[in-house]
Each structure stands twice: as structure tokens, then as C-alpha cells.
N, C-alpha and C positions, 0 to 999 in steps of 0.2 A: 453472613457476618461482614461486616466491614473491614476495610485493612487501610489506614493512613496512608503506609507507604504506597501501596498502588492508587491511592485516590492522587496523591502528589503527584508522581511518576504518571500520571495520564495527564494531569494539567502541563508539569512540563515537554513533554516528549509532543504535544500539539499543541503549543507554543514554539517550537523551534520548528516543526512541521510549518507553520505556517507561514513561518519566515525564510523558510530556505526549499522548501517543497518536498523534501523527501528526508527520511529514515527515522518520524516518529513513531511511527508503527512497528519497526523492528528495536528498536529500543524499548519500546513499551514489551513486547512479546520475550525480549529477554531478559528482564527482571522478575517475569510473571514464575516460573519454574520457582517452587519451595511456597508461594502463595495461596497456586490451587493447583486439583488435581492435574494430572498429565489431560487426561481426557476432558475436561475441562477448556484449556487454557485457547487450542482455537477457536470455539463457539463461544467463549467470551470477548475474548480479545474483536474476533468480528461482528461484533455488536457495539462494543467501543470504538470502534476504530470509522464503521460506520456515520457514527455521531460526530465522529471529528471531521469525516471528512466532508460529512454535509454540512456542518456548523462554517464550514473555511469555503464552501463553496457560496453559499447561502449569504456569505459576508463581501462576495466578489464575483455575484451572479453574473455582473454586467462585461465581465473578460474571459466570461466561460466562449469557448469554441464547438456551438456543436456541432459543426461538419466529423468534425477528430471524432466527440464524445459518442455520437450514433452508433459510427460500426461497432467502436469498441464495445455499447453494449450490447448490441446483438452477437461479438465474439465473447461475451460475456456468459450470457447465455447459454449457449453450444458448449461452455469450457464448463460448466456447471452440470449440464446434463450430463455431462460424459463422465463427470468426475463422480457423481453421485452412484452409478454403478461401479466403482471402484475403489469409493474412498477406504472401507476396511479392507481391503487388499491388495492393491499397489503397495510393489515394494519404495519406499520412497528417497531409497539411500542417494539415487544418481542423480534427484530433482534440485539439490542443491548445489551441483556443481555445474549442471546444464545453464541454471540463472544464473551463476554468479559468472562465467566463462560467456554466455551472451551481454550482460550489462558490461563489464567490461569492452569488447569485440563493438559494441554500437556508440559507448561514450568514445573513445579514442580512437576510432576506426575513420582515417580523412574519408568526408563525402567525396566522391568520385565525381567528377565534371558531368560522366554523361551514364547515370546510374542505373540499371535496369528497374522499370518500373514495377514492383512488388503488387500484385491485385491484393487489394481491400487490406492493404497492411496493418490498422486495428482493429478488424478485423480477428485475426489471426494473434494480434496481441492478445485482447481481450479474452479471448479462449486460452490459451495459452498462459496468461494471469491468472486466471478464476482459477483453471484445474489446476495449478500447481498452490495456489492457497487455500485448497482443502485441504490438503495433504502435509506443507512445510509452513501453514499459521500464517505467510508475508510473503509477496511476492513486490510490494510496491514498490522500488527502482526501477524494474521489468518496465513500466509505461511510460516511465519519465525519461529514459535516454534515447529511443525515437523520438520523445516532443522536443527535446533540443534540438534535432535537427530540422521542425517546424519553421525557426526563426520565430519562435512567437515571444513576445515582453515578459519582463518578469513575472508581470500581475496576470496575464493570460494562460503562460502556464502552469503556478502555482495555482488558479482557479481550474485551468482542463484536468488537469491531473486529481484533482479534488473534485471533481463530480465523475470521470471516471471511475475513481477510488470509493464514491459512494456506490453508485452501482455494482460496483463487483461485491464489496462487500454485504450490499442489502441482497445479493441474488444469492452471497454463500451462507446467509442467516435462513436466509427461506429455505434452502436445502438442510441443513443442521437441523432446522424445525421439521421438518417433511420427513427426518431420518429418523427423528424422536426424543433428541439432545433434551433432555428438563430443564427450561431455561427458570424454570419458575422459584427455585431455591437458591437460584446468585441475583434474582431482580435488586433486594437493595444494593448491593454492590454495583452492579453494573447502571442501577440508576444516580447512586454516586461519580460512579466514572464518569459517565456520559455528560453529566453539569461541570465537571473537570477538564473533561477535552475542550467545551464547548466552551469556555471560558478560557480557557488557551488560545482555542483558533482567536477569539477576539483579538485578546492582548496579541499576539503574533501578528494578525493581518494589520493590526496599527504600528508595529515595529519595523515590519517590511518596510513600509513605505520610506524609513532614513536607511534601506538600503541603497549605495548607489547599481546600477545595474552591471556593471564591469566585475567588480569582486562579485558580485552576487550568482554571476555563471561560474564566475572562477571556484569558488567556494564549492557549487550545486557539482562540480565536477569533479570535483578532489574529493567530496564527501559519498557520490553515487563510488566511486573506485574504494574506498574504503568499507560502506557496506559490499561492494562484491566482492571481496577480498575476504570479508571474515563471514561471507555465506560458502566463499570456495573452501575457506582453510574447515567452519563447522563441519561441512559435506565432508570431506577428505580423511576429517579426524572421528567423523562418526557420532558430532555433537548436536544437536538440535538447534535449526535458524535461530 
């Protein structure tokens, strides 16, 4: 069945994704609750979300970084494998205070002059992303506060971060599928969605561009602290990302 308000609610939430690189996914994930079933809402929401993120990468292929994008998916991988033996029983109450106490800790935390070199550090993301978004539906600020400290342009991170974000997502669809999730009874909705997102990344990566690049970190930085804030206070209060 169709739902307007979530066909909206995915056009907007990857529209402003595309403009500012982070927290249309977890907007979108918390409107969904009263929509569709509990069980439900990650294996769709990761099929959506997927579409958006390939739609915005797809529109800005030429500042993709794949030195960054590689390890992360092969720590994408690994974070998938590991999770699929786990997902119906990890308890998952402490995973949203882990993310929200790390993305804070790496946006505000001054780089160090002479910093101990971290082996294969997305790597380590990437796994660490994947398995914690089978579990809490969103992990995506998780990748984006390491690539700030990249130094990469606006248009490069908002594209790395958007084909990491496709990866993860396409490796946690194939597991949902491989678990037995029935995707076949939300297909129109989610093929709603997915022309919604994907019509967002447009409009969005054309609106970017009259961002100037000063407020636009300023902005990525105050908005990554406010999703980890209300992924720390969910965790704490016992609400769902």
C-alpha cells in the first residue's frame, strides 16, 4: 500500500541529504515508526536509502574518492558477515550510545599534530557501520566525521560518503534477503520511495552548489552533533534511532 506521507518524507529527507551530506537517513527512519511494521522498517528503510545514496553518488561520480571508498567496503563486508550471525540476538541497547559518544569524540576532538597512524581506518569503519545498521536501522554520521578530517571539498565528501553509504546499504539488503525478510509485499511502496529519494538527490545536488563551502562545514558540524545527541539521549531513554 502506498503512504504519501512517507513517499514525501523520502523525497525531502534526500534533498537535504544531498545538500548537506548527512542525516537524511535518520530522519527518514524516524518518521517511519506507526507507518510500517517494527520488523519491517529496517529492510525497508535499507533499500531506500540505498537509492538515495546511489542516486547522489551517480549525480557526482567525478568527486567520488575511491582510495577512502575501497577499504570501507571491504570493512563493509566483514561488518555484515559478522552481523548476520547476530542480528536476531544481540542485545542492542548499548549500540546507540557507542555511535552517538564516538561521532561526537571524532567531530570535535582537535587533530593531534603528530597522530598515531590508525591501520586501515575504514576499514574498521566500514565494519563497524554495517554491523551496527542491522541492528539500530542508521549508522550514517558514523562515516562522515572521519572524512572531515580528510580535508576533502564539499562536492567530494558529500559524493564519498554517498557511495560508501551505497555500499553499506546494498551489502545490508543482500543480507535481509539471504535472512528471508519478504520484500515482495512493500515492492510498490518502496518503488515509490526510491523515485522519491532519487528526485531529491537531484534537486539537492543542484542546490548544493549555492552553498558557499564555510557555512556548509559549519552547518555539517552542528547538524553531525545534533544527530549524535539525539542517538545518545534515544539509547539512554530506551527509544528507538
Amino acid at each position: 500500500m502506498l503512504d504519501p506521507f512517507l513517499i514525501a518524507a523520502s523525497f525531502v529527507t534526500s534533498a537535504c541529504t544531498a545538500v548537506v551530506g548527512v542525516g537524511g537517513g535518520t530522519l527518514l527512519i524516524s518518521v517511519m515508526p506507526g507507518s510500517l511494521p517494527i520488523a519491517a522498517i529496517v529492510p525497508v528503510h535499507g533499500v531506500v536509502q540505498f537509492a538515495s545514496n546511489l542516486s547522489r553518488a551517480a549525480f557526482a561520480h567525478r568527486r567520488i574518492q575511491w582510495r577512502l571508498v575501497r577499504p570501507f567496503v571491504l570493512g563493509a563486508a566483514i561488518g555484515a558477515l559478522a552481523g548476520s550471525f547476530f542480528v536476531e540476538s544481540v542485545p542492542t541497547e548499548w549500540l546507540p550510545i557507542l555511535l552517538g559518544s564516538f561521532i561526537l569524540v571524532v567531530t570535535w576532538l582537535p587533530r593531534p599534530r603528530a597522530m598515531p597512524r590508525i591501520p586501515a581506518p575504514f576499514v574498521q569503519v566500514g565494519a563497524v557501520q554495517t554491523f551496527a545498521s542491522l541492528f539500530v536501522g542508521i549508522a550514517g554520521p558514523l562515516n562522515v566525521a572521519p572524512l572531515l578530517r580528510e580535508g576533502l571539498s564539499r562536492d567530494e565528501l558529500v559524493a564519498t560518503d554517498a557511495a560508501m553509504n551505497t555500499s553499506l546499504h546494498g551489502i545490508k539488503v543482500a543480507t535481509f534477503v539471504v535472512l528471508g525478510f519478504a520484500y515482495a509485499e512493500w515492492l510498490p511502496l518502496i518503488g515509490a520511495m526510491v523515485v522519491a529519494v532519487s528526485l531529491g538527490s537531484w534537486v539537492g545536488t543542484h542546490l548544493r552548489a549555492r552553498v558557499p563551502e564555510r557555512p556548509f562545514r559549519f552547518v555539517l558540524r552542528w547538524l553531525l552533533t545534533a544527530l549524535a545527541i539525539r542517538i545518545l539521549v534515544r539509547g539512554l531513554t530506551g527509544g528507538a534511532v
